[in-house]
C-alpha positions in Angstrom: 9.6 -15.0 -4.5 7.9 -11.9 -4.5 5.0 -12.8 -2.1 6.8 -12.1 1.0 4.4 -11.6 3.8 6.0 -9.8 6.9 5.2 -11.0 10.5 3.5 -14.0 8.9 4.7 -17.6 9.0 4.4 -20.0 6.0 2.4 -21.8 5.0 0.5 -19.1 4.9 -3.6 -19.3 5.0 -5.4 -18.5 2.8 -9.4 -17.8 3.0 -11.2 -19.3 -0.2 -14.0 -16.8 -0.6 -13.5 -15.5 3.1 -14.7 -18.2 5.3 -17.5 -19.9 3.3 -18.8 -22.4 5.8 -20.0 -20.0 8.4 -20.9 -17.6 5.9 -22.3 -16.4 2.5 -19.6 -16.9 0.4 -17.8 -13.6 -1.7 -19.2 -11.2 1.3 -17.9 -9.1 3.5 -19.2 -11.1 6.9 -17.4 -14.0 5.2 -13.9 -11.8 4.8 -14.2 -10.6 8.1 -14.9 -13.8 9.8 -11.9 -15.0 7.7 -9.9 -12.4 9.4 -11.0 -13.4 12.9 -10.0 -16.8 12.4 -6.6 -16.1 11.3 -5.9 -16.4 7.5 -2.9 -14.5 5.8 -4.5 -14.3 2.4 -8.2 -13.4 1.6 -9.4 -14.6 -2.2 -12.1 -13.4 -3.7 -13.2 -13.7 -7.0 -13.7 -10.6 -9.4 -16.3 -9.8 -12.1 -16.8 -6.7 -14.2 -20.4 -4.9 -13.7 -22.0 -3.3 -17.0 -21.1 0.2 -15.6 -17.7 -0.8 -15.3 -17.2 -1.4 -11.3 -15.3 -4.5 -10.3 -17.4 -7.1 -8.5 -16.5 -10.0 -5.8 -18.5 -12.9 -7.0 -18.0 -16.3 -8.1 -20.2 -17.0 -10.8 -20.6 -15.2 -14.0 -24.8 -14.5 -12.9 -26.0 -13.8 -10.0 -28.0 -16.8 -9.7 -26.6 -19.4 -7.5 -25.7 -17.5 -4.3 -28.4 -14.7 -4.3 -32.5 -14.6 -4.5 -31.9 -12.8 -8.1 -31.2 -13.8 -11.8 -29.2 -12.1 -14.3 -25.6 -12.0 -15.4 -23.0 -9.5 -13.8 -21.9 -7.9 -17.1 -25.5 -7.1 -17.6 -26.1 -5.1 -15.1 -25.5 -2.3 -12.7 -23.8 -1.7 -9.3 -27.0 -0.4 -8.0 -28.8 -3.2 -9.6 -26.0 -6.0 -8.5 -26.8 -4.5 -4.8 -30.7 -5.2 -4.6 -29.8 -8.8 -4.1 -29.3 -10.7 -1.2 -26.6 -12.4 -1.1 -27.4 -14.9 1.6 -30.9 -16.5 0.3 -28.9 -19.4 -0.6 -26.9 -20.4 2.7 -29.0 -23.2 4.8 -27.7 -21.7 8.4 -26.8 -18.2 7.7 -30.2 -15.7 8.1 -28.5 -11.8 8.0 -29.3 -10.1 4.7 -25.8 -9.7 2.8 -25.2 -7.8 -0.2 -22.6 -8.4 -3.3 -19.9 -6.3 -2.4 -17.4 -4.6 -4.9 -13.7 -4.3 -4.5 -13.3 -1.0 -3.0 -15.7 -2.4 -0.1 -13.7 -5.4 0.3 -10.4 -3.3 0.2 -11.5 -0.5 3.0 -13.0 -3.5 5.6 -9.8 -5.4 5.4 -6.9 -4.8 8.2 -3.6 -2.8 6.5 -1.6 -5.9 6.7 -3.7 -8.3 5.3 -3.2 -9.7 1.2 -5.8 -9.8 -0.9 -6.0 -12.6 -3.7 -8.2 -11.5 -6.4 -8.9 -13.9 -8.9 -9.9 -12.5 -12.3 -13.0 -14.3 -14.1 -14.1 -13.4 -17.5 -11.9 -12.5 -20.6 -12.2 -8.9 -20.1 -9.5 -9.4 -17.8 -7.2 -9.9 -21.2 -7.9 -6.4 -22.4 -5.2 -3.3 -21.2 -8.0 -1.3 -20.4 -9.5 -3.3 -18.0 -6.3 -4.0 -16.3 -4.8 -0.8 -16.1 -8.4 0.2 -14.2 -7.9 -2.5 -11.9 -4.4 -1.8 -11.3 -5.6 1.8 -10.6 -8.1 1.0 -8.0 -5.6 -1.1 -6.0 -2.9 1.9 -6.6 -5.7 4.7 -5.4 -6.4 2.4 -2.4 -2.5 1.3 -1.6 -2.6 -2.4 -2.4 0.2 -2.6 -4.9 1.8 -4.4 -2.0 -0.4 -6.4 -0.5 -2.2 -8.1 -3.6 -2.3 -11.4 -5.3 -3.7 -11.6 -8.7 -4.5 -15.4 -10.0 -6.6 -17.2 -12.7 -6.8 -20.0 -14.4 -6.2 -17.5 -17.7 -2.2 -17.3 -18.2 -3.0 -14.0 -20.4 -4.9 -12.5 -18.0 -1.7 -12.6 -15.7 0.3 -12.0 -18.9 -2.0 -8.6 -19.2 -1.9 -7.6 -15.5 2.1 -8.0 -16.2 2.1 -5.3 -18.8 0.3 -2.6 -16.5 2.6 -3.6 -13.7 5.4 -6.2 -13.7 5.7 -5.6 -9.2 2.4 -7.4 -9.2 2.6 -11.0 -8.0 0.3 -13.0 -10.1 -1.0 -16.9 -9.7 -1.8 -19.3 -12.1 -4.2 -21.4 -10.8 -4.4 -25.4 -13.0 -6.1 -28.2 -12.7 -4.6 -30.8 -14.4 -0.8 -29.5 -14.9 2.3 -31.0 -14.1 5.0 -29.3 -15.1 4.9 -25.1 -13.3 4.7 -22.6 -15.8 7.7 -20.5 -16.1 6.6 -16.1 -15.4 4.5 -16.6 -12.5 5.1 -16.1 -8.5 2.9 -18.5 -7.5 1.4 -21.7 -8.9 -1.3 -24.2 -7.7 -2.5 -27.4 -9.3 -5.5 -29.7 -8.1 -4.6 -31.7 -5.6 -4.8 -35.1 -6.4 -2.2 -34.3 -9.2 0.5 -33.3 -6.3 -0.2 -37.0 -5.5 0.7 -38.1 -8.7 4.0 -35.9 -9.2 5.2 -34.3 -5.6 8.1 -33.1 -7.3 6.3 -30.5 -8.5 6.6 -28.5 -5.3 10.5 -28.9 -5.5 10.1 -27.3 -9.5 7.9 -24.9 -8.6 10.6 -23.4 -6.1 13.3 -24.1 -8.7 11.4 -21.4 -10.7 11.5 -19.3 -7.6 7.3 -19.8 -7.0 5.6 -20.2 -4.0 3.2 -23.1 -4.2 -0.4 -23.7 -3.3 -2.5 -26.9 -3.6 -5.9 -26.3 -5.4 -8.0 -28.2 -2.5 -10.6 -26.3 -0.6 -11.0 -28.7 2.5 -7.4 -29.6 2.8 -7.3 -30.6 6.9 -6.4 -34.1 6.5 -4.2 -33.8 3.7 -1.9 -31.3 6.2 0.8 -33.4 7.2 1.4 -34.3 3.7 1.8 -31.1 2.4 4.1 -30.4 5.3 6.1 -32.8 4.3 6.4 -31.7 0.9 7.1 -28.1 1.9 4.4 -26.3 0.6 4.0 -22.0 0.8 0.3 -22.2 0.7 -2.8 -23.6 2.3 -6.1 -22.7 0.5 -9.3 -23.2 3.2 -12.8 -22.9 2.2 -13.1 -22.8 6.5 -9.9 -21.1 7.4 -11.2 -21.2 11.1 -10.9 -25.1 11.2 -7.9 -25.1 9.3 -5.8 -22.8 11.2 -6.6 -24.6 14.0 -5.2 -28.0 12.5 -1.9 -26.1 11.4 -1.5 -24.8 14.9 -1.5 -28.2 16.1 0.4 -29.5 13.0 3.0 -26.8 14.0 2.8 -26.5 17.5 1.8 -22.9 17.4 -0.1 -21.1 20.0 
């Protein structure tokens, strides 16, 4: 299992979006608050900008989580940055801006693992990959990153560029682990219908994480199973529960 992460205890944590509760989603308040509360892993979500700079944002446009319109690909850094990216969070008033993976990178602490999960299907071209794989090389992330998607050739095209990479495929409806992936995550209720999973998934030498956001009362049972991973859209809450689940200070 290549996604080892020293001093850290499994199941690891990991931050869906930083902490998305308490924050604007995809931000850098969010990954920092994510870091305060004690996740492992921060995921974020990566787009492509028309001038070529990789963007952590959910959605293809711009529209959902910020007080603009428009689509990623479409437009510039400097034009991606005019937006706020809080306008759309009912508690949370501080002015936020997208930020772009080099930001996210340089606020993070040295031993904390970035998940980045690629989005659109320029992900499957070498070019694209062998930038992003430059970026986290130019920045000393080789080994500290995660790189997932619901896209086995994306993985597949990341491999290519660098085979040390871990990668993640991400499913929602599979039952059977792929095989030439680290780690592997299905939607939850589908762990329900075929535990075993987790037990093939380590067969295959993966670490396994449920697809489920708000996962606190479903703890115990993935205990029970044995699972590597807990995804938390509030990592604060959650960490709590798995220090009680655990008995950890």
């Amino acid at each position: 299992m290549k996604l080892n992460i020293p001093n850290k205890t499994k199941p690891y944590l990991m931050a869906h979006r930083g902490n998305n509760v308490l924050c604007p989603e995809n931000t850098l308040t969010s990954f920092l608050q994510a870091v305060q509360d004690g996740a492992d892993i921060i995921e974020t979500d990566l787009h492509l900008s028309e001038d070529g700079h990789f963007i952590c944002i959910h959605d293809a446009s711009v529209d959902r989580t910020t007080d603009g319109t428009g689509k990623i690909a479409e437009m510039t850094l400097g034009e991606i940055k005019e937006f706020n990216a809080s306008s759309y969070h009912s508690t949370y008033r501080k002015r936020e801006t997208i930020p772009n993976l080099p930001e996210t990178i340089d606020v993070l602490p040295e031993d904390m693992v970035l998940a980045l999960e690629l989005k659109p299907d320029v992900f499957r071209t070498l070019n694209t990959a062998e930038k992003l794989v430059d970026c986290l090389f130019n920045r000393d992330m080789l080994n500290r990153v995660l790189i997932l998607s619901f896209d086995i050739q994306h993985l597949k095209t990341i491999k290519q560029i660098s085979n040390e990479i871990p990668v993640g495929l991400i499913s929602i409806a599979r039952l059977v682990p792929p095989s030439g992936v680290d780690v592997f995550g299905v939607f939850y209720p589908f762990v329900y219908i075929n535990p075993g999973i987790i037990r093939a998934s380590h067969k295959r030498n993966q670490l396994f994480c449920p697809l489920d956001t708000n996962p606190d009362q479903r703890l115990p049972f993935y205990k029970r199973l044995g699972v590597d991973a807990i995804l938390s859209d509030n990592p604060q809450a959650t960490r709590i529960a798995l220090n009680q689940l655990y008995g950890r200070n």
